[in-house]
N, C-alpha and C positions, 0 to 999 in steps of 0.2 A: 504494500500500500504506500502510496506517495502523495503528496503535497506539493502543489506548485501555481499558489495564486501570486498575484501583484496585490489585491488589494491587505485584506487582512492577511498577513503571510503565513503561506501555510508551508516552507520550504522545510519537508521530512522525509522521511526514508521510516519504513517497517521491516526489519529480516526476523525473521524464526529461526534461530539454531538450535531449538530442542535444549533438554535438560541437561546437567553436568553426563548423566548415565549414555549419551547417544553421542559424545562428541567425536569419542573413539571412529564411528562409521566412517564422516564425515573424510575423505580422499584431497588434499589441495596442497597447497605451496606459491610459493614468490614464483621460481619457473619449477618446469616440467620435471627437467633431472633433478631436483630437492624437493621434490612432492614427494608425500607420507600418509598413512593413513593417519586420524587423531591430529591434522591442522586444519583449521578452515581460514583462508585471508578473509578478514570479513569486510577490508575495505577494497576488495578486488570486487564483493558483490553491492556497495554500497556508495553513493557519492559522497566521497569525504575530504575536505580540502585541506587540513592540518593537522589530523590522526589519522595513526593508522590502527586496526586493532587485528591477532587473532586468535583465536580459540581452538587450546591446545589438550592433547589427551596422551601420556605416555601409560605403557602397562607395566608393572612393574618390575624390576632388571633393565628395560629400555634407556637407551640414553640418548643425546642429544645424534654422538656421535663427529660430532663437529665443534671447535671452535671457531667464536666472530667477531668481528668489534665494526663501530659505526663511526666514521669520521665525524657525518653530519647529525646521524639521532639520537635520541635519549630513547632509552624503554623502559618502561614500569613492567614489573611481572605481579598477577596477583593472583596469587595461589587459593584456590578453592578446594582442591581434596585433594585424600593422598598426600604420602611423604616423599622426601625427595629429596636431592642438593644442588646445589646451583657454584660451579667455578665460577670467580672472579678474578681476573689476573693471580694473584698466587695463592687467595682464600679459599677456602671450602666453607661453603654456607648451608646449612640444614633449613627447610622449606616444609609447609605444610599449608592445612587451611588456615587464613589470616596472618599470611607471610605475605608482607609487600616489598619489593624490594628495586629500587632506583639505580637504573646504570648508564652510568655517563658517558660522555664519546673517548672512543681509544681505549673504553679497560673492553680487555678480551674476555666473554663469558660459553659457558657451557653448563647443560643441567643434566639430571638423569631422574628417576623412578627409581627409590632404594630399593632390589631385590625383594624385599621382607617388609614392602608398602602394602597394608590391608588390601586399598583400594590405589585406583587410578591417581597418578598424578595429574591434577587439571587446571587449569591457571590461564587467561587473558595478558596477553602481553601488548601494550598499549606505546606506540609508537611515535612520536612526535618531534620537530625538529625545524630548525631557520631561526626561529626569533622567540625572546623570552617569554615568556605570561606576562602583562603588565603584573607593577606592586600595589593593586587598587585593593581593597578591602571587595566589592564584588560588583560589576558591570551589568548586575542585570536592575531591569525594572517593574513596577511589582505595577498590578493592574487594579487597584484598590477600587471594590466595588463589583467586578466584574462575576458574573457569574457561573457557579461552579459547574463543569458538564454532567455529573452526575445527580 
């Protein structure tokens, strides 16, 4: 479902990626030869102009397999289930549900699904980069009076 008026703006995007349990299915990647089961790019199905997001499922023993670092982006990982660890340049980090973890450009990172994770390691890794967030306390504005859709 989308949104695309001029007058009252209605510019949105709706995607369904199903519950943490179905991420696994889901087949995708940046390109073809780094396509996996358990990633979906969700700003490759999505129009998004200064994140990037995807939704990730490792099983347990699985690992990244790969180290990467980013010139230009930052990524947020934010762990929803399952245990795990995440390389950072020469750290090892322990990862679970409500593990968020910020990585900056240039440190090289790499994760895995501990062998001996109950469940699936699952986590949204949130992508952005170019220019900072202004230092505003919060840019939005509130519609005082207007009424509620439900």
């Amino acid at each position: 479902m989308a949104g695309n008026r001029v007058g009252d703006v209605a510019d949105y995007q709706v995607l369904e990626i199903g519950g943490l349990d179905g991420w696994r299915s889901h087949y995708g990647g940046f390109r073809p030869e780094s396509s996996r089961d358990g990633r979906r790019v969700v700003d490759h199905e999505l129009t998004m102009q200064y994140i990037g997001l995807t939704a990730n499922a490792l099983e347990p023993g699985e690992e990244a397999g790969y180290w990467h670092r980013h010139a230009q982006v930052e990524e947020l990982y934010v762990f929803l289930g399952g245990n795990g660890q995440m390389g950072l340049g020469d750290d090892l980090v322990a990862v679970g549900p409500g593990t968020v973890v910020r990585v900056g450009q240039g440190v090289w990172r790499t994760w895995r699904c501990v062998p001996d994770s109950a469940d699936q390691l699952r986590w949204l890794c949130i992508r952005a980069g170019g220019h900072e967030l202004p230092h505003l306390p919060d840019d939005s504005e509130r519609a005082v009076g207007r009424d509620m859709p439900w």
